[in-house]
PDBQT receptor file of N, H, CA, C and O in Angstrom, charges set to zero:
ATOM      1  N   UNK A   1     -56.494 -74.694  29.008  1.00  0.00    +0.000 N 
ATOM      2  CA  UNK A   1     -55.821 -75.597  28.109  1.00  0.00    +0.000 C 
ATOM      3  C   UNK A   1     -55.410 -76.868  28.837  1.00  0.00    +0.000 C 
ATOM      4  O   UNK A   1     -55.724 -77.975  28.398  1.00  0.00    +0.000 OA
ATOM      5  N   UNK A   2     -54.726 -76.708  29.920  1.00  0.00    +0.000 N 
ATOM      6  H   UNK A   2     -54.471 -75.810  30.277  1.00  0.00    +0.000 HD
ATOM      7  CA  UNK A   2     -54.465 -77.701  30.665  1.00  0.00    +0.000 C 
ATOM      8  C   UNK A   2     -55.936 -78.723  30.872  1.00  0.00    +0.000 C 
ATOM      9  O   UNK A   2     -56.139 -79.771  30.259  1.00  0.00    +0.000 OA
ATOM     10  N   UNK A   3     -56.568 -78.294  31.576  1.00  0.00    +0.000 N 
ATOM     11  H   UNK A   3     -56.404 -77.442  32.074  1.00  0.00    +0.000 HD
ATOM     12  CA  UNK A   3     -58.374 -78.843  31.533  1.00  0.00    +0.000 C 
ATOM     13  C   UNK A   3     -58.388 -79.598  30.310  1.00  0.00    +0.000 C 
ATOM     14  O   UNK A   3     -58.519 -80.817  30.414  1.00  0.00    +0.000 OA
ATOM     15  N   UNK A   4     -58.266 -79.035  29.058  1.00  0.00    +0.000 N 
ATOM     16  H   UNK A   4     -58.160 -78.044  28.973  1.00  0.00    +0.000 HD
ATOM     17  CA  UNK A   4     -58.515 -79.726  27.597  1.00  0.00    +0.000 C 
ATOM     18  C   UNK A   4     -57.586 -80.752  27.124  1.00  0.00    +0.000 C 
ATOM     19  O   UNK A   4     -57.893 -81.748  26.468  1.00  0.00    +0.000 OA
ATOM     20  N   UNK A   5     -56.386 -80.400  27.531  1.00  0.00    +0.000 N 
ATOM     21  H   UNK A   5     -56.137 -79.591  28.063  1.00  0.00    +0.000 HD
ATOM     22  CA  UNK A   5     -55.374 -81.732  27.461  1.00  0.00    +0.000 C 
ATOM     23  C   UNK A   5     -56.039 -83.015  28.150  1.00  0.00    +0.000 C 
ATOM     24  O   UNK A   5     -56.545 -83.938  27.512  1.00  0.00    +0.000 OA
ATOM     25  N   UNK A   6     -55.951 -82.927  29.780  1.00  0.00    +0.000 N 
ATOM     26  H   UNK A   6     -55.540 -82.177  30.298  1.00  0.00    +0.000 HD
ATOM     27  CA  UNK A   6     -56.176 -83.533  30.930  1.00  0.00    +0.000 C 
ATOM     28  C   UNK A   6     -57.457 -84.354  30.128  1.00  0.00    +0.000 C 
ATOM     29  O   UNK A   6     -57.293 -85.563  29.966  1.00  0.00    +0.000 OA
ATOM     30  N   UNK A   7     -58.298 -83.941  29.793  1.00  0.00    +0.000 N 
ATOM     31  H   UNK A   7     -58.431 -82.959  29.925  1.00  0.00    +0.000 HD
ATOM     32  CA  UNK A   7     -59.490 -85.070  29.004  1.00  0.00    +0.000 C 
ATOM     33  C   UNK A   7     -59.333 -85.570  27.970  1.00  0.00    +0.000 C 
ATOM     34  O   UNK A   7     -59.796 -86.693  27.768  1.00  0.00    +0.000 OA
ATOM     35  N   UNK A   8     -58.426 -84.688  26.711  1.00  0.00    +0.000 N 
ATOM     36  H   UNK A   8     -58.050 -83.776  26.875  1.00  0.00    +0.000 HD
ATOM     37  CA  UNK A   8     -58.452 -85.630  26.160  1.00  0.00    +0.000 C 
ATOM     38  C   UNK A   8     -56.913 -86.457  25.677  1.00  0.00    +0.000 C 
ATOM     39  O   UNK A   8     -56.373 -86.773  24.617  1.00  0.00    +0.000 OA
ATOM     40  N   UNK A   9     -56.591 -86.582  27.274  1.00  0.00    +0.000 N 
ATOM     41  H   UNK A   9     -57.030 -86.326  28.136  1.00  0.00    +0.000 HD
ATOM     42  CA  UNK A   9     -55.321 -87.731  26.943  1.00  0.00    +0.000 C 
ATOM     43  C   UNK A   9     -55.692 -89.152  27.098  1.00  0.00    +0.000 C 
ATOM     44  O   UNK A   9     -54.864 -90.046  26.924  1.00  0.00    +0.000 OA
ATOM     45  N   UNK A  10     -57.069 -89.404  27.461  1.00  0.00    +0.000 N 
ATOM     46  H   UNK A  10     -57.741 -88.677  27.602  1.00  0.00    +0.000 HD
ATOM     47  CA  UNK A  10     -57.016 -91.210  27.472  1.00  0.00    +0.000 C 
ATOM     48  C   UNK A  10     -57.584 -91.104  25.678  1.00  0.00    +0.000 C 
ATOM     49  O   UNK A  10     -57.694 -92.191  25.111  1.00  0.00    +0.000 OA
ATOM     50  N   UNK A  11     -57.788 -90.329  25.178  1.00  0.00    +0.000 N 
ATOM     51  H   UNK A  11     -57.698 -89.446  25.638  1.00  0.00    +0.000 HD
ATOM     52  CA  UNK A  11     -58.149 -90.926  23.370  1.00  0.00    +0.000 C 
ATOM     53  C   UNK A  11     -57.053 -90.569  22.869  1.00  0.00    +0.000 C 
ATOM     54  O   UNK A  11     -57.130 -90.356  21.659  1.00  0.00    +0.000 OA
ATOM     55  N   UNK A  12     -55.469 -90.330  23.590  1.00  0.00    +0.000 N 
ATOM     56  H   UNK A  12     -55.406 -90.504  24.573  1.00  0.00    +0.000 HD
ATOM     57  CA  UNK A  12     -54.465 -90.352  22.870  1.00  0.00    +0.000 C 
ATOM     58  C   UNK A  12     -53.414 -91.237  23.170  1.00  0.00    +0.000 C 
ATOM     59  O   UNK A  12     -52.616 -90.440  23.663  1.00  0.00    +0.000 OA
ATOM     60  N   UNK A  13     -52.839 -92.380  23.217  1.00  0.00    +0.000 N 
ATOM     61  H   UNK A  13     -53.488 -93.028  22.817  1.00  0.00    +0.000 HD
ATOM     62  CA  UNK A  13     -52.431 -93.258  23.919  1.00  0.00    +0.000 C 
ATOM     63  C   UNK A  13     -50.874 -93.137  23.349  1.00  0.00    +0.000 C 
ATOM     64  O   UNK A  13     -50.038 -94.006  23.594  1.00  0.00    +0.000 OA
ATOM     65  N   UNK A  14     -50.586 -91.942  22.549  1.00  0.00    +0.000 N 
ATOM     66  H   UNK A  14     -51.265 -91.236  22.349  1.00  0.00    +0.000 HD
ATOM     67  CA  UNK A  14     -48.990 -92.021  22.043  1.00  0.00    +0.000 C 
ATOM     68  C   UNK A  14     -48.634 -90.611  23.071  1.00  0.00    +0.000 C 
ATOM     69  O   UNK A  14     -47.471 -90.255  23.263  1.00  0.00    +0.000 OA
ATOM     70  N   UNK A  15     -49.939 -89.825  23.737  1.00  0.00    +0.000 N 
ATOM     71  H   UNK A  15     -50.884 -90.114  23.581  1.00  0.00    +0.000 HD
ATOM     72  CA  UNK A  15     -48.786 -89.311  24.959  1.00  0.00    +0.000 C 
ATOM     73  C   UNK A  15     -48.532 -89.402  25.864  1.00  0.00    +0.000 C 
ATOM     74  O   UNK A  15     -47.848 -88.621  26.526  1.00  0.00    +0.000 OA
ATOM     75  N   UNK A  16     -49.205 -90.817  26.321  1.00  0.00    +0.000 N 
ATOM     76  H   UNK A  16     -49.760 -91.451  25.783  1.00  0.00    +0.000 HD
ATOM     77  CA  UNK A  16     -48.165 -91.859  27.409  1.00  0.00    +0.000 C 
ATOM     78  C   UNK A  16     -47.075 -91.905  27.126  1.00  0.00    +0.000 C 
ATOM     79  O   UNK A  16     -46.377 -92.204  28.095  1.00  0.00    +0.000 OA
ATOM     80  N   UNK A  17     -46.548 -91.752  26.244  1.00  0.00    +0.000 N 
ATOM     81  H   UNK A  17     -47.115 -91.509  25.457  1.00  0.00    +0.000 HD
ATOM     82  CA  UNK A  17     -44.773 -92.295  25.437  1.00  0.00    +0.000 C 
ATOM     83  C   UNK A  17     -44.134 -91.265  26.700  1.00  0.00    +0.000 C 
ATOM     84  O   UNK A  17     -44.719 -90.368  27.308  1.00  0.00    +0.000 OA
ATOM     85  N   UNK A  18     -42.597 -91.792  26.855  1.00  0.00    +0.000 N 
ATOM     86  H   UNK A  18     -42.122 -92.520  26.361  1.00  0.00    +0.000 HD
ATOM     87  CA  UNK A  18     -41.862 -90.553  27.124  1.00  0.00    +0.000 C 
ATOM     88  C   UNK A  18     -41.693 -89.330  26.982  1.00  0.00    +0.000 C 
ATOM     89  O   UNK A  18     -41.398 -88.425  27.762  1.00  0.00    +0.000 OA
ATOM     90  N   UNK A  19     -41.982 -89.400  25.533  1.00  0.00    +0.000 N 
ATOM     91  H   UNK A  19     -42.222 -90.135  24.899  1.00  0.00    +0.000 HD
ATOM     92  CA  UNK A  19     -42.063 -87.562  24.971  1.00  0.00    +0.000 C 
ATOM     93  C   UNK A  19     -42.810 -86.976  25.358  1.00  0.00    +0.000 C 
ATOM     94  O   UNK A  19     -42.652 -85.758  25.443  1.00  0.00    +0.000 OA
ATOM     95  N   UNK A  20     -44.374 -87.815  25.911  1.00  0.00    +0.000 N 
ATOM     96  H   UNK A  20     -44.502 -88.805  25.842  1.00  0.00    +0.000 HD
ATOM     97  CA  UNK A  20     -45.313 -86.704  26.130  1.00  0.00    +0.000 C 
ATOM     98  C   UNK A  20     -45.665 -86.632  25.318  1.00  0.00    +0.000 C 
ATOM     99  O   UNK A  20     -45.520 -87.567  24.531  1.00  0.00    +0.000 OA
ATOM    100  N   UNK A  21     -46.787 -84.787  24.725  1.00  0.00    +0.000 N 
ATOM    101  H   UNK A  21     -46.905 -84.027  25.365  1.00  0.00    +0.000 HD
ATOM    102  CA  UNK A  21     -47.002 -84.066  24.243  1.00  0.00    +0.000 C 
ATOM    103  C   UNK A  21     -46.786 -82.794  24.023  1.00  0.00    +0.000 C 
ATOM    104  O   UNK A  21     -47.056 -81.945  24.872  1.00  0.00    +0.000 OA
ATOM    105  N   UNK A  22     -46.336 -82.544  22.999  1.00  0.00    +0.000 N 
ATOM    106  H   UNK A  22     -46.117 -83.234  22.309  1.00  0.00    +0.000 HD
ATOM    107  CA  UNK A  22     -46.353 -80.800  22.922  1.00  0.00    +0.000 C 
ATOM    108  C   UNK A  22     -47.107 -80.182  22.057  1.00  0.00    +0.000 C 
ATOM    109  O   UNK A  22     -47.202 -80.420  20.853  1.00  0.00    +0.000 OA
ATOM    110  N   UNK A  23     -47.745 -79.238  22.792  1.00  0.00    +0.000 N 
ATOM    111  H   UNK A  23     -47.668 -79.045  23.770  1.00  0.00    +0.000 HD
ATOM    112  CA  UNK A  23     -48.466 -78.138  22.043  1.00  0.00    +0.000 C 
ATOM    113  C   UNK A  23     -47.378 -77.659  21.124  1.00  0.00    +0.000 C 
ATOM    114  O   UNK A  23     -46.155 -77.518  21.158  1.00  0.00    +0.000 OA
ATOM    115  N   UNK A  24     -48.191 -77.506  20.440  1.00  0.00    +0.000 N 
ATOM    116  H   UNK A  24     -49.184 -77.620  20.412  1.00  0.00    +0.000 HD
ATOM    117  CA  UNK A  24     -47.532 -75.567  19.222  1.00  0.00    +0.000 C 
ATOM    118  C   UNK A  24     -48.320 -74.681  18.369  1.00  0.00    +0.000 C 
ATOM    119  O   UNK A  24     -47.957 -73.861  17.526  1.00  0.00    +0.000 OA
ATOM    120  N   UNK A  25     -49.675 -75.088  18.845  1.00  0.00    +0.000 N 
ATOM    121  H   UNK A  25     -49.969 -75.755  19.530  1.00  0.00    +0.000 HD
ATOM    122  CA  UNK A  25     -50.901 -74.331  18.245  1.00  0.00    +0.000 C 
ATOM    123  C   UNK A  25     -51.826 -73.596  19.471  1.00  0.00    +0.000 C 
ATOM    124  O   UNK A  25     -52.089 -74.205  20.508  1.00  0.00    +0.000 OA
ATOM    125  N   UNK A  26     -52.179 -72.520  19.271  1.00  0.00    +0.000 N 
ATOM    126  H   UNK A  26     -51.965 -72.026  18.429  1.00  0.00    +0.000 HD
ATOM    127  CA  UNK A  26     -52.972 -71.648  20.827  1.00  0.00    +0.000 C 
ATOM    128  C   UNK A  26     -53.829 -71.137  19.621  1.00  0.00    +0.000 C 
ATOM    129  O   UNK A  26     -53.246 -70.091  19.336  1.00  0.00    +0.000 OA
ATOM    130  N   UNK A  27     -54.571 -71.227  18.999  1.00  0.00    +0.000 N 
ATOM    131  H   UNK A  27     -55.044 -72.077  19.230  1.00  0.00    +0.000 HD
ATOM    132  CA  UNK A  27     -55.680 -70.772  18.182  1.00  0.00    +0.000 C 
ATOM    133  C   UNK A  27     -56.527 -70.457  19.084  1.00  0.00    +0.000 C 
ATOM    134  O   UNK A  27     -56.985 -69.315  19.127  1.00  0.00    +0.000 OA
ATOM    135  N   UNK A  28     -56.941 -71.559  20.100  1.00  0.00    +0.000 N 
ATOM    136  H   UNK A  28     -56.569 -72.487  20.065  1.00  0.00    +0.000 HD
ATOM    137  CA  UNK A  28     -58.341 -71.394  21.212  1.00  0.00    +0.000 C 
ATOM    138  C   UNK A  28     -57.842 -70.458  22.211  1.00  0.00    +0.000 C 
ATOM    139  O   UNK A  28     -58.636 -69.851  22.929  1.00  0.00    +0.000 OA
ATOM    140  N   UNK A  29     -56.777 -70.323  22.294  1.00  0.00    +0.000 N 
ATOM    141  H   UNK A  29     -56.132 -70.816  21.710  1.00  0.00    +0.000 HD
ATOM    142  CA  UNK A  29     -56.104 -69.305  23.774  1.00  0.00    +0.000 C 
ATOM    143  C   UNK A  29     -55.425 -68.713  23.538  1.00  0.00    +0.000 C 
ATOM    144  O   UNK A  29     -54.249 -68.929  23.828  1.00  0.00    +0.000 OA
ATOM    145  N   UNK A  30     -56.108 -66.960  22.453  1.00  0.00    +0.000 N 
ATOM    146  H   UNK A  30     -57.064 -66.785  22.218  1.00  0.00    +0.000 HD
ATOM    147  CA  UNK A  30     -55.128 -66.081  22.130  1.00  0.00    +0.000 C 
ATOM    148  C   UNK A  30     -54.393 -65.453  23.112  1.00  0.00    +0.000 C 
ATOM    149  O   UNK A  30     -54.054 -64.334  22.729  1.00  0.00    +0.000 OA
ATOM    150  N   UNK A  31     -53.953 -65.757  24.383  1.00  0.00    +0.000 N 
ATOM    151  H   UNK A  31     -54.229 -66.666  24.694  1.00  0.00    +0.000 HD
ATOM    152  CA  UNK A  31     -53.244 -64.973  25.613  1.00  0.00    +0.000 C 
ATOM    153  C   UNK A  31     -51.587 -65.901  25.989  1.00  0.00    +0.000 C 
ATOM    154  O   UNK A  31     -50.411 -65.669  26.268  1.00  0.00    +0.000 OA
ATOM    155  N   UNK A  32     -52.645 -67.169  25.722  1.00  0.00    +0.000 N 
ATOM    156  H   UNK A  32     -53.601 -67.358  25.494  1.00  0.00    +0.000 HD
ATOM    157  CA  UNK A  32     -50.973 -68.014  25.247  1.00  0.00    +0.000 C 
ATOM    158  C   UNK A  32     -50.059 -67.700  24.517  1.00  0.00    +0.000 C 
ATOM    159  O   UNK A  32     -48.858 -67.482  24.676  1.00  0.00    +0.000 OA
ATOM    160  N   UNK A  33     -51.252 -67.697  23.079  1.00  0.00    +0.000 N 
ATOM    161  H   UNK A  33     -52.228 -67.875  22.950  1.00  0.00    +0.000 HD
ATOM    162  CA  UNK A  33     -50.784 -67.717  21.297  1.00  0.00    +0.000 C 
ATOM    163  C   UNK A  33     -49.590 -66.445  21.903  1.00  0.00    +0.000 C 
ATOM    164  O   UNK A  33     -48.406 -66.767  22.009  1.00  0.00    +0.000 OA
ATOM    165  N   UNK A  34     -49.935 -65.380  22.175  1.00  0.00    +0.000 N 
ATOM    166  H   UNK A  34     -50.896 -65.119  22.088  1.00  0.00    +0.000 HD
ATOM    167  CA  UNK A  34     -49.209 -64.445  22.337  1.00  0.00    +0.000 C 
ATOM    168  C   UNK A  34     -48.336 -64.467  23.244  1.00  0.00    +0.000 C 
ATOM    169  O   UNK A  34     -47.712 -63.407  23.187  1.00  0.00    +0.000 OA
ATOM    170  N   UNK A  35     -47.883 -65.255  24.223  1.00  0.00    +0.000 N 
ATOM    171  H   UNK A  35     -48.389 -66.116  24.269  1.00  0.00    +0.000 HD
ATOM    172  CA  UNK A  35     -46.473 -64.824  25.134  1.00  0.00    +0.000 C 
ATOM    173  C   UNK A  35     -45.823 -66.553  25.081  1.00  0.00    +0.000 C 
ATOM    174  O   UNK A  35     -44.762 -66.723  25.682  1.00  0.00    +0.000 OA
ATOM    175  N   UNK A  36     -46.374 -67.623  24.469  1.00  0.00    +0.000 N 
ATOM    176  H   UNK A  36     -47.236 -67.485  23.981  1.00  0.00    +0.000 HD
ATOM    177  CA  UNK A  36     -46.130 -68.963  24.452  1.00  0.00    +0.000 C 
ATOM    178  C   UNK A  36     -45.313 -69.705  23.743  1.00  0.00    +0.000 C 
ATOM    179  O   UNK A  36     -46.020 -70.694  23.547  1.00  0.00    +0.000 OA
ATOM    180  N   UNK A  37     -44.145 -69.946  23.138  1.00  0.00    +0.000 N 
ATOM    181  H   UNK A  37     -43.571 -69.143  23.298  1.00  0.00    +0.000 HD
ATOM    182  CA  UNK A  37     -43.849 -71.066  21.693  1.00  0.00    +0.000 C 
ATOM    183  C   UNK A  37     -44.480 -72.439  21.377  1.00  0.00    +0.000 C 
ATOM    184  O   UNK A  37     -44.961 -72.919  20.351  1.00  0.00    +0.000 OA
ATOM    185  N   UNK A  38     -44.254 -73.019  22.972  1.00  0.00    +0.000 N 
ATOM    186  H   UNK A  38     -43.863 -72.630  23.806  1.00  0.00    +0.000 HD
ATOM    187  CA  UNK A  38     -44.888 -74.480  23.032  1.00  0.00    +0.000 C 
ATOM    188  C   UNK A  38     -45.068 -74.739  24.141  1.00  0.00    +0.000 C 
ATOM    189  O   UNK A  38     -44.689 -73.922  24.980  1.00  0.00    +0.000 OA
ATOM    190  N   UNK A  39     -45.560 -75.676  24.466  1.00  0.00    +0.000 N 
ATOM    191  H   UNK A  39     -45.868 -76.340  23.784  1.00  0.00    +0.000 HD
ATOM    192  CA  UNK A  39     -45.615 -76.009  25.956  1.00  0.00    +0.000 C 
ATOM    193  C   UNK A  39     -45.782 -77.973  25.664  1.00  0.00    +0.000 C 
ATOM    194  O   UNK A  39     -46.163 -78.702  24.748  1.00  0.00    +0.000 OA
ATOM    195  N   UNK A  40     -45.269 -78.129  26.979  1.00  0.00    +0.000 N 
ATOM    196  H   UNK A  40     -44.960 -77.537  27.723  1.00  0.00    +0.000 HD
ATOM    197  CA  UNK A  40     -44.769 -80.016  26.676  1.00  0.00    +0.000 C 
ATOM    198  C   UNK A  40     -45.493 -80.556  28.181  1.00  0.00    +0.000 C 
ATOM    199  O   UNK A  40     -45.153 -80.166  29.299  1.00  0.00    +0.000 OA
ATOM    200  N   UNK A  41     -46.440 -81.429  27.908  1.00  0.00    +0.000 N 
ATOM    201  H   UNK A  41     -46.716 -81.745  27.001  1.00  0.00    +0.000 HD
ATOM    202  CA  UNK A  41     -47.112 -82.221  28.601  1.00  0.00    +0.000 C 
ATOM    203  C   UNK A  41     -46.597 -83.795  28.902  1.00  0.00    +0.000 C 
ATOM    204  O   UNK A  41     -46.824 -84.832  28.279  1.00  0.00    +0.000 OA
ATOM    205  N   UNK A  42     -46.050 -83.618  29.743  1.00  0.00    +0.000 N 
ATOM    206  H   UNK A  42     -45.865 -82.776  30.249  1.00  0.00    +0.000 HD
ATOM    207  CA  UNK A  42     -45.466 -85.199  30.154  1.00  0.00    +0.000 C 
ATOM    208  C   UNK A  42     -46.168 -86.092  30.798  1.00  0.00    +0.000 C 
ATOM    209  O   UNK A  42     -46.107 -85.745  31.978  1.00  0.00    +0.000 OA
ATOM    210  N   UNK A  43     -46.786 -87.020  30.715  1.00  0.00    +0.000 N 
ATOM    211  H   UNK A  43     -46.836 -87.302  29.757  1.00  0.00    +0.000 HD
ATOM    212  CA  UNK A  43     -47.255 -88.250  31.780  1.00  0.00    +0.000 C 
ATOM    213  C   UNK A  43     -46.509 -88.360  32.497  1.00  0.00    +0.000 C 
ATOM    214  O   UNK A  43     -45.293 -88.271  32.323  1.00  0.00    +0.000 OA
ATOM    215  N   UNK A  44     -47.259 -88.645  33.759  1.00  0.00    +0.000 N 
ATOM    216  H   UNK A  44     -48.247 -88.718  33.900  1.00  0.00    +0.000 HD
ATOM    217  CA  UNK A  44     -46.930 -89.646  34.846  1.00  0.00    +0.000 C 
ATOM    218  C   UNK A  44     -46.930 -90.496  35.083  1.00  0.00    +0.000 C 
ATOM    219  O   UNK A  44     -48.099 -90.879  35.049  1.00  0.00    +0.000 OA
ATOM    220  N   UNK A  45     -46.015 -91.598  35.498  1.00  0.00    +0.000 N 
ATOM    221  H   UNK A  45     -45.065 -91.287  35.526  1.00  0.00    +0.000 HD
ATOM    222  CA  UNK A  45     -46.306 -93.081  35.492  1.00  0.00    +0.000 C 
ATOM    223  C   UNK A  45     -46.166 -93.696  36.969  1.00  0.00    +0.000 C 
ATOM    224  O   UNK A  45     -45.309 -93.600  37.848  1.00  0.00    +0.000 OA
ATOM    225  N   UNK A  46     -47.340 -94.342  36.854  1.00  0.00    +0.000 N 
ATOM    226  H   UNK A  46     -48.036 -94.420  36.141  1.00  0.00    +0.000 HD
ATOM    227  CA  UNK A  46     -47.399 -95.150  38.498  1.00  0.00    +0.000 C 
ATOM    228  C   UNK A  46     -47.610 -96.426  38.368  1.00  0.00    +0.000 C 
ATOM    229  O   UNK A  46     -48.719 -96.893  38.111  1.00  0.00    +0.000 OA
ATOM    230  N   UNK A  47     -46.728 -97.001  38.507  1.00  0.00    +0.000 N 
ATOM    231  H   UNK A  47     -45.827 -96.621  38.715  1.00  0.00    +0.000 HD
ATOM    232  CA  UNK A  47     -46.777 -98.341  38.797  1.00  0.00    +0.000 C 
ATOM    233  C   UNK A  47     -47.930 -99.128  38.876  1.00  0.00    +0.000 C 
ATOM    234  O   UNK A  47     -48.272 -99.778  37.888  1.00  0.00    +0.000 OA
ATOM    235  N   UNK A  48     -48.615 -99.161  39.973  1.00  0.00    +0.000 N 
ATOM    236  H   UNK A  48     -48.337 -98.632  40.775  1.00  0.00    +0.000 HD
ATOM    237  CA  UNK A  48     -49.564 -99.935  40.586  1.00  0.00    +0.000 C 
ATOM    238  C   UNK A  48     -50.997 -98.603  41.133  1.00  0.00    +0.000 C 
ATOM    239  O   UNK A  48     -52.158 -98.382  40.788  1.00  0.00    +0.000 OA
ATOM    240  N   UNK A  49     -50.165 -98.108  41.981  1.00  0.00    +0.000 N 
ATOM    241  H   UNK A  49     -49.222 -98.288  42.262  1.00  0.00    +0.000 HD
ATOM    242  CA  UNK A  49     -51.576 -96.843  42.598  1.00  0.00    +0.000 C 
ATOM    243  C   UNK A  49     -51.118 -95.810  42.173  1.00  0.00    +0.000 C 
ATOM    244  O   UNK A  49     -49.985 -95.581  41.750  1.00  0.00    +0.000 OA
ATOM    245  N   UNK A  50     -52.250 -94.959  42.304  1.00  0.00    +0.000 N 
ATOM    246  H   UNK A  50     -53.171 -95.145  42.648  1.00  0.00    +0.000 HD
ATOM    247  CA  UNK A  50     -52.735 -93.757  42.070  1.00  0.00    +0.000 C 
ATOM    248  C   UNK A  50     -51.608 -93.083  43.374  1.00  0.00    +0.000 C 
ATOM    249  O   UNK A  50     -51.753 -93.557  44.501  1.00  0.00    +0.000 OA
ATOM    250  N   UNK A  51     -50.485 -91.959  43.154  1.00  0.00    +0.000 N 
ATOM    251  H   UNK A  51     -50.367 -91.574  42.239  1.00  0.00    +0.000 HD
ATOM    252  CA  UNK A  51     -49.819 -91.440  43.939  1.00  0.00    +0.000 C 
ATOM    253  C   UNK A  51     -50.125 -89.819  44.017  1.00  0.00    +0.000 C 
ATOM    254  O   UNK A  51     -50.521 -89.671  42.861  1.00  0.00    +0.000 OA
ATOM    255  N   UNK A  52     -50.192 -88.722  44.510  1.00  0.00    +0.000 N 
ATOM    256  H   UNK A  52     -49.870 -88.842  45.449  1.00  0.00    +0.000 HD
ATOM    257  CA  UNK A  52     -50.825 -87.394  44.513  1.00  0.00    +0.000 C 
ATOM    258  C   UNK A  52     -49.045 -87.177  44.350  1.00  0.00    +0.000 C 
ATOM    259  O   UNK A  52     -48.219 -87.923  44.877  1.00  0.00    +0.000 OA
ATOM    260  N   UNK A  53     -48.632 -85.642  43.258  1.00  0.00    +0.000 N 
ATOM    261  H   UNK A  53     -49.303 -85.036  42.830  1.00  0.00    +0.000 HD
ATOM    262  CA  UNK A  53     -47.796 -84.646  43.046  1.00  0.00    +0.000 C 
ATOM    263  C   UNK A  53     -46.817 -84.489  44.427  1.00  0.00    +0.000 C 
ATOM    264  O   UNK A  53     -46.972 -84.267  45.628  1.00  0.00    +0.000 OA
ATOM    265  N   UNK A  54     -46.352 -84.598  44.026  1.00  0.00    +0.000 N 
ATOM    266  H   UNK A  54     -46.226 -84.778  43.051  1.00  0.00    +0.000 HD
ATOM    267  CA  UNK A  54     -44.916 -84.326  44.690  1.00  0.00    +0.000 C 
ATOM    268  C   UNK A  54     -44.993 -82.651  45.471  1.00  0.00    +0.000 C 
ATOM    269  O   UNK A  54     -44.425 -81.731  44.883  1.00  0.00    +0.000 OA
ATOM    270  N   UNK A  55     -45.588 -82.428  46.549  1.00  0.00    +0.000 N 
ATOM    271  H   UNK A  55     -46.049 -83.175  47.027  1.00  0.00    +0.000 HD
ATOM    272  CA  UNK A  55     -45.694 -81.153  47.066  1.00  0.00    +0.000 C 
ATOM    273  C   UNK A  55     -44.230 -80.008  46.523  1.00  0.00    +0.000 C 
ATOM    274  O   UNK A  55     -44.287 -78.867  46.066  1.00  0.00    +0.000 OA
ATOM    275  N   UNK A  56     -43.061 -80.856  46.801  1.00  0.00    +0.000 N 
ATOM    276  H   UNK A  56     -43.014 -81.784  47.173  1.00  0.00    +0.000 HD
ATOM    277  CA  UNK A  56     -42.049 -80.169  46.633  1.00  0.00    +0.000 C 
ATOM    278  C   UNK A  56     -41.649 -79.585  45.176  1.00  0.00    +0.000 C 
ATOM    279  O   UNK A  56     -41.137 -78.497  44.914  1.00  0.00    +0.000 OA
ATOM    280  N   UNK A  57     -42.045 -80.654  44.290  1.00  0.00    +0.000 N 
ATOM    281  H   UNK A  57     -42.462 -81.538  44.503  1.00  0.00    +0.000 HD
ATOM    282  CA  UNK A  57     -42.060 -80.168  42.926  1.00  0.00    +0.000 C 
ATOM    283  C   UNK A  57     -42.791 -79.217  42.152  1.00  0.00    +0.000 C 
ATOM    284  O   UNK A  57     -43.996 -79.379  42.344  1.00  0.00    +0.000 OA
ATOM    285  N   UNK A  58     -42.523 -78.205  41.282  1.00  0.00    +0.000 N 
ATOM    286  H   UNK A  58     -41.545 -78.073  41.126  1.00  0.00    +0.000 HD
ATOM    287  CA  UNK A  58     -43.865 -77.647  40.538  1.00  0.00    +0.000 C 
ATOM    288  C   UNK A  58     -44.296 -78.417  40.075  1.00  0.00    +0.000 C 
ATOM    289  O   UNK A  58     -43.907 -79.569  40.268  1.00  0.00    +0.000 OA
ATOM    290  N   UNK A  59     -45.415 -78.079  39.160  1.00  0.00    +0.000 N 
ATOM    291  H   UNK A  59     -45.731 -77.144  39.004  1.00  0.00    +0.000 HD
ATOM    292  CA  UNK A  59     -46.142 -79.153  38.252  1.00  0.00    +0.000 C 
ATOM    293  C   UNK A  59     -46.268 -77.976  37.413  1.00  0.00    +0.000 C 
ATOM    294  O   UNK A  59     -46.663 -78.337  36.305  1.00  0.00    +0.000 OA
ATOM    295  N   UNK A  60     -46.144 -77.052  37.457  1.00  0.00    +0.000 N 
ATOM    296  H   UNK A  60     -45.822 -76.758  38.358  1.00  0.00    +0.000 HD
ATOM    297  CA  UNK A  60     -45.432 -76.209  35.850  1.00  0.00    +0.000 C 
ATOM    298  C   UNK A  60     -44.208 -75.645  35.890  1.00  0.00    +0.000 C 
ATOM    299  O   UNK A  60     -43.925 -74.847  36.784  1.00  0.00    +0.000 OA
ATOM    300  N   UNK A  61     -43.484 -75.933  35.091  1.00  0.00    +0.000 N 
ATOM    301  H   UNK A  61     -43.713 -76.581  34.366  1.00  0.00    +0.000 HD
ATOM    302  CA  UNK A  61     -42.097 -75.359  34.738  1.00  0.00    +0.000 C 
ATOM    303  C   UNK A  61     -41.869 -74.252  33.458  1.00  0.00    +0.000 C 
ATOM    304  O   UNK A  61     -42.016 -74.362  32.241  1.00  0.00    +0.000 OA
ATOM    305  N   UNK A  62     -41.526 -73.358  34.163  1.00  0.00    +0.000 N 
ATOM    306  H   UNK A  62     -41.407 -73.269  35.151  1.00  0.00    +0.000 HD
ATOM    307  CA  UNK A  62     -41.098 -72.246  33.031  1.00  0.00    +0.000 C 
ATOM    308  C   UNK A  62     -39.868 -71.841  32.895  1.00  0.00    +0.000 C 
ATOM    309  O   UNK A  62     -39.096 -71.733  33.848  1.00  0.00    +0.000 OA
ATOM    310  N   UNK A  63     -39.603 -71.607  31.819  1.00  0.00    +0.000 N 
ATOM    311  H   UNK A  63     -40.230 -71.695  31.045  1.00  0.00    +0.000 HD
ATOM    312  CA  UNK A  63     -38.011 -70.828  31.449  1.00  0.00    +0.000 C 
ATOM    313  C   UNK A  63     -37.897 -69.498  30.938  1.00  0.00    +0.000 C 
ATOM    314  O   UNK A  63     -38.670 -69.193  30.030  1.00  0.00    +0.000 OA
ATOM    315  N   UNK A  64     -37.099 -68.673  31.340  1.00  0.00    +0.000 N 
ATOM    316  H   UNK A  64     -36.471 -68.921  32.077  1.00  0.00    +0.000 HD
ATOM    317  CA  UNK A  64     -37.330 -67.527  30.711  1.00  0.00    +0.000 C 
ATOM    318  C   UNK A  64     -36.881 -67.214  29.212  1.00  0.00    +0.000 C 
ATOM    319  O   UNK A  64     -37.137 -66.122  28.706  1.00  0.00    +0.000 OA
TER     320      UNK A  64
């Protein structure tokens, strides 16, 4: 899913916004559908260059 976001966020240019994106449909990924509610895709914003993830940070966050 992530893979399927990741391509097609340049033909969506409203989840650059702050909000992001959030899922709330797993039709294609009944393993989600089943343990998931939503999941929220945030952009990154870089200024000028291309910067690589923050080692220290996740880059997925879960809550129980």
């Amino acid at each position: 899913m992530i893979e399927d976001v990741d391509t097609r966020w340049p033909q969506n240019p409203s989840w650059g916004s702050p909000q992001g994106y959030r899922c709330t449909t797993f039709d294609e990924y009944p393993t989600l559908k089943k343990y998931i509610a939503s999941i929220r895709f945030e952009p990154h914003f870089v200024p000028v260059e291309r910067q690589e993830w923050p080692l220290y940070l996740p880059w997925i966050v879960t809550t129980p």
